[in-house]
N, C-alpha and C positions, 0 to 999 in steps of 0.2 A: 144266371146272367142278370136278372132281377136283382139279385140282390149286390153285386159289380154298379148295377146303373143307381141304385138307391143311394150305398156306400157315397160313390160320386157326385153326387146333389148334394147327401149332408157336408161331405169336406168342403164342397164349392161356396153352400151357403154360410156355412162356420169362419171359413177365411176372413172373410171382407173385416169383421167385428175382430178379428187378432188384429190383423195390419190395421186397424182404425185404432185400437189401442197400443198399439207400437207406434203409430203416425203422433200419435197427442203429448205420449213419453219424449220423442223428438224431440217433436217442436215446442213443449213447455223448456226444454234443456238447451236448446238454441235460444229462443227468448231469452230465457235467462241469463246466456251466454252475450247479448247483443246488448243489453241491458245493464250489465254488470258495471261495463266504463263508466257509464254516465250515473250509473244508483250510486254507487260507491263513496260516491263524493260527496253526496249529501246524503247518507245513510250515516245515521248513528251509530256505535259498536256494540250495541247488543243485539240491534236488527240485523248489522254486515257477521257477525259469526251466525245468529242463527242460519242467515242465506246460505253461507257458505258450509254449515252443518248440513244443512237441508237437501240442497246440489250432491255434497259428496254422498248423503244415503241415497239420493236419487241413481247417482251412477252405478254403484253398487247394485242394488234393486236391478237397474237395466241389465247390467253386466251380466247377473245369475238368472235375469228370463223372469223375475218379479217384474211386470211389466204394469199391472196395480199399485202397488209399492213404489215403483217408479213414479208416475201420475200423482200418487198423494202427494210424496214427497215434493215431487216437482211444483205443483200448484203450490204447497205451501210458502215455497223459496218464491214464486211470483206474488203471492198475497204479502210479503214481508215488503218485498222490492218495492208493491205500488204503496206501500205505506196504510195507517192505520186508518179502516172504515173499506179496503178494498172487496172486503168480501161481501160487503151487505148490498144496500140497492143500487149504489153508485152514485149518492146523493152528496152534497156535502151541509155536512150539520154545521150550522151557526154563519152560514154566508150568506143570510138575508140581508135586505135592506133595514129591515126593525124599524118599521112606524108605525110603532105600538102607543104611544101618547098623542 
């Protein structure tokens, strides 16, 4: 019986962290998806194929239960969309005032 009730705690505590990373594969793939109209249009073509490279390994990933693989993929296709410096601090370089003389 002990070992029924142990079993039962590990499954219950292991869940939450699958469905957290099945929750994040989503909703980077929604983003993405909500995203796309309005990126599109001012996305370059080498950044709009990678996105859309990126999306279809994402789905793929989801589809077979790579749900890791999913998330990389996923994030990468969102760091393309917000354009280049999205993954560092959030800062933007060279949009001072410059009164340096």
């Amino acid at each position: 019986m002990k070992v029924h009730a142990l079993l039962a705690s590990a499954v219950l505590l292991a869940s939450p962290a699958v469905f957290a990373q099945n929750d994040l594969c989503q909703t980077n793939l929604q983003e993405i998806d909500d995203n796309m109209a309005t990126s599109t249009a001012t996305l370059g073509e080498p950044a709009k194929s990678k996105v859309e490279e990126y999306v279809q390994q994402a789905r793929q990933a989801q589809q077979s239960g790579d749900t890791e693989a999913c998330i990389a993929h996923s994030t990468k296709a969102l760091q393309e969309l917000k354009g280049p410096g999205s993954s560092g601090s959030g800062g933007t370089a060279g949009s001072g005032s410059g009164g340096g003389n």
